[in-house]
N, C-alpha and C positions, 0 to 999 in steps of 0.2 A: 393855765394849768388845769383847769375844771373842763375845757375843752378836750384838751390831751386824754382826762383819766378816762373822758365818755368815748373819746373815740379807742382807746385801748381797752376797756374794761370789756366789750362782746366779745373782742380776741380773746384776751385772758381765758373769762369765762370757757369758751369755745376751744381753748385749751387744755384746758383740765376737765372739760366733758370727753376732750380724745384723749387723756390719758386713764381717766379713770373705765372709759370703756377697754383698752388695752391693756390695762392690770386685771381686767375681770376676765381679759381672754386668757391673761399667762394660764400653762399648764399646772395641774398641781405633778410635782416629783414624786414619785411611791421607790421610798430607798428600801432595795433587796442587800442584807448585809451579809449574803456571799455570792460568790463567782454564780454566773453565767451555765445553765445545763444543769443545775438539780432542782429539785421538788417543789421546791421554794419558788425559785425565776420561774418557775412554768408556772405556777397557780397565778403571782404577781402580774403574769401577761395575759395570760387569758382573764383578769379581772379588767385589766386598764381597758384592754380592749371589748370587753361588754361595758364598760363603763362610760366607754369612747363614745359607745354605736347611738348612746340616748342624745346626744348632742348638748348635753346640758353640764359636761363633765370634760374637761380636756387633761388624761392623765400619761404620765411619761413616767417609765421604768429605769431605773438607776442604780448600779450596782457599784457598792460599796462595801467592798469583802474585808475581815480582816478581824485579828482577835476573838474569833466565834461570835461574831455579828455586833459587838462591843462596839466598833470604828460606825456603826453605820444607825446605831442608837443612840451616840453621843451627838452622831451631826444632827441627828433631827430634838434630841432632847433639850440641847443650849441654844435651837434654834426660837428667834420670833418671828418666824415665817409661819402664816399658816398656810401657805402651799406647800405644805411637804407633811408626808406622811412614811412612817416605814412597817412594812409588814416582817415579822417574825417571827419563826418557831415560841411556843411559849418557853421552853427549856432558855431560851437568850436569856429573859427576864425571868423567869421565876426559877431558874436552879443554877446557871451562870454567877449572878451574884453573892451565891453559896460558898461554890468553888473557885471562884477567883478572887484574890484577896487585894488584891488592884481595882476592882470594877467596884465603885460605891452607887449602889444605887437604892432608891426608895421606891418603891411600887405606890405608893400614898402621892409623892410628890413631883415623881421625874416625868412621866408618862401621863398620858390620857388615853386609856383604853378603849378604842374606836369601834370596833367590829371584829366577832369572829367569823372565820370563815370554812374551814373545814377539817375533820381529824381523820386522825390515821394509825396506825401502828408500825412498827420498825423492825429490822430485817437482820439476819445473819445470812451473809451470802459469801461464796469464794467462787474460786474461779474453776471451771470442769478441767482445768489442768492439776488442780489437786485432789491425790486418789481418796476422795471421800465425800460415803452420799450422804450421812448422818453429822450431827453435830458432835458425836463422843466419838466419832470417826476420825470428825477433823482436830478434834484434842487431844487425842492419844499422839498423831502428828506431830500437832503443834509442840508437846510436853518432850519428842524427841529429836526436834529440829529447832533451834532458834530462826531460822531462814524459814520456818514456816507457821511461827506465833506470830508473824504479827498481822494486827487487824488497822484499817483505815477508817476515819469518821470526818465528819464537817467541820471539827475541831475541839477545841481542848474544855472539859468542863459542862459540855452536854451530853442531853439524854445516850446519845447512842456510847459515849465514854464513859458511863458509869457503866451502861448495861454490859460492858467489853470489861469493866474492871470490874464487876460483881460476878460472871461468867467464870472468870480466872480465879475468885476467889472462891468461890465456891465449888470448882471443880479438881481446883489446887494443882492448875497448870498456868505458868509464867507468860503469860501472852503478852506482844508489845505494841503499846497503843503508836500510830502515826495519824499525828491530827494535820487536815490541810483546812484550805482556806473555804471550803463547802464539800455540800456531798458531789456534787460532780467531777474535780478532781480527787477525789477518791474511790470514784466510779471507774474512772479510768486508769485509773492504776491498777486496780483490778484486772480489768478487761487487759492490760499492757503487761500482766504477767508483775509488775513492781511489788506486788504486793499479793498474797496468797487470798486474804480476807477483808472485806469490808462489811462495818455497821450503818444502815443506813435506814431511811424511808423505804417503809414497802412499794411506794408509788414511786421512787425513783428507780426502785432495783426492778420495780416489773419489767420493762421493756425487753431487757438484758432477760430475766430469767425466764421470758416467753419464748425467745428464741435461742435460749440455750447457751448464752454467751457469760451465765452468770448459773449457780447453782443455790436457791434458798433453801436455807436447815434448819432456822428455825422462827417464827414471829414473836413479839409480843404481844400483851391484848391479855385479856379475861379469856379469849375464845378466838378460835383460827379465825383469820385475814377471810372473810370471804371473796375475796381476791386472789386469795394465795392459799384455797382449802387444803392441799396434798402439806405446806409445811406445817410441823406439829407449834405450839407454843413453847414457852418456855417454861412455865408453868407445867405443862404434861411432861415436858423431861424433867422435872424434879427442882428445877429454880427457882428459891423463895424472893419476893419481891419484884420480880419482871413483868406485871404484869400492866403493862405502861400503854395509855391511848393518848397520844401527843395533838396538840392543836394549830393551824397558821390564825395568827389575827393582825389585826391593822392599829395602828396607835402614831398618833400626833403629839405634837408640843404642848409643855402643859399651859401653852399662853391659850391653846385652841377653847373658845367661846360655848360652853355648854350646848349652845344651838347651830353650832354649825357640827360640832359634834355628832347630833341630835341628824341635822341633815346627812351626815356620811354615812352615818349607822342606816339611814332609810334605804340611800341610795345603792351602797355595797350590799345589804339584803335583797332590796328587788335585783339587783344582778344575778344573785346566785338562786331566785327564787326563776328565775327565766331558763327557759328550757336549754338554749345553749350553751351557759356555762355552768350551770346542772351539771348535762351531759357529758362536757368537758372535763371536771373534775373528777366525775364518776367513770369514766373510761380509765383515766390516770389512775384510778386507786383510791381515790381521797371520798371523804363523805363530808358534803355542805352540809356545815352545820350553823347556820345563822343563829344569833342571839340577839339581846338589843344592850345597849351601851352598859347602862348599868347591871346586868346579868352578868354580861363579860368582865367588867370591871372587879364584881366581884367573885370571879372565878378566877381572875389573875390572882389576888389578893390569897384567896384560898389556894392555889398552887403552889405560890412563893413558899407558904405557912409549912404546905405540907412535905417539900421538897428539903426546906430548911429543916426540916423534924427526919425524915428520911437519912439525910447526909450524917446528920449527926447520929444517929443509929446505928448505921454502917463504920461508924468510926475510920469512914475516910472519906475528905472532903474533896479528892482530887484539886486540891490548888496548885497553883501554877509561876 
């Protein structure tokens, strides 16, 4: 018997050094929780793949759309995998949980705030087949056409649906919200004539509104999109409260080990401190905004606060 364990035990051994080398090669997954072609999957990609190039990071993109990013924060928040990670709009988690009366979640406990990575401001765009080059242009429309109130967004309960139901209310025309599963099919319904208007990411709707295949009317922001200087704000047309700069960040399981934590927050910041995907994100629109774990953590924390004090101000919570 003592003979057998000496002759099996360097195998053994020798097999659990290949598989522990082979768990340390798995990829980690970065869950995008919607579709494929808006703002979101592009930044997601252009991270994995500067995160690829150091050789020290093996990351794969996976899209998980569905209930405004809901379906793709539960997989990674009941998960004890620490190879996964999902990036998302802050509005998922800190105004989502507002408005949806189904989503429970805790900012204290569900999540671990990983990395930010760049903000933006968001859009009112239609399509140059509707006769109008101003936003009171396209509401006066809107106010006599129900075929041409309605607006498109990434889904139910986010930033871009409040700003489409506070728009309406305050200008006191009946606009009808169509939420899909990301902003990319609501890009393209635009573009497909389905729909007259979509709210979206500035940095999604540029492409489209550089080459004319989309018309922008107006941003939000404290101060024009210098991306988008010709749209006025929203704010300069007379809209109280719009004055919205939205963030992408990255967050893990809350099993994830304050140090490895520690290690992502290093690693996603030199990405976006390196010239290419800088570049990358700054042609798109976007502005890298790196932070470090506990900054961001408690800028989530602060946004939930503030968003939840907002909704209830507004006296509509848009739930769902």
């Amino acid at each position: 018997m003592l003979m057998l364990i000496r002759k099996t035990l360097p195998m053994f051994l020798a097999a659990c050094m290949t598989l522990g080398a082979h768990a340390a090669e798995l990829p980690t997954t970065l869950v995008v929780g919607f579709q494929a072609g808006g703002g979101l999957d592009s930044v997601a990609r252009a991270l994995a793949n500067e995160l690829n190039k150091t050789g020290k990071h093996k990351v794969i993109v996976e899209n998980k759309p569905g209930a405004s990013g809901i379906m793709a924060i539960d997989s990674v928040r009941n998960s004890r995998n620490n190879a996964l990670l999902v990036i998302m709009p802050g509005g998922s988690i800190t105004m989502t949980p507002h408005t949806n009366k189904h989503f429970k979640y805790d900012p204290q406990k569900d999540l671990v705030p990983v990395a930010r990575l760049a903000t933006y401001t968001l859009g009112v765009a239609v399509s140059p087949d509707v006769n109008a080059a101003t936003l009171s242009q396209f509401l006066k429309l809107a106010g006599n056409s129900q075929k041409l109130a309605a607006y498109g967004t990434a889904g139910i309960g986010l930033s871009p649906h409040f700003i489409g139901e506070t728009i309406a209310e305050q200008s006191k025309v009946n606009l009808v919200h169509v939420p899909y599963k990301g902003a990319g099919p609501a890009i393209n319904d635009a573009l497909g004539k389905q729909i007259p208007a979509v709210i979206s990411t500035v940095p999604s709707l540029l492409p489209m509104v550089r080459d004319g295949r989309l018309k922008l009317l107006a941003t939000t922001g404290g101060h024009r999109d210098k991306h988008a200087p010709d749209a006025p704000t929203l704010k300069e047309l007379g809209y109280s409260g719009l004055e919205i700069e939205e963030w992408f960040g990255i967050l893990a399981p809350a099993t994830m080990s304050s140090e490895t934590v520690k290690q992502w927050n290093t690693a996603i910041n030199d990405a976006l401190n390196s010239k290419s995907l800088h570049d990358t994100l700054t042609l798109q629109g976007f502005l890298p905004a790196p932070m470090s774990a506990g900054d961001f953590r408690n800028l989530v924390l602060h946004d939930y606060a503030m968003w939840g004090k907002a909704l209830r101000n507004s006296g509509n919570t848009f739930s769902n």
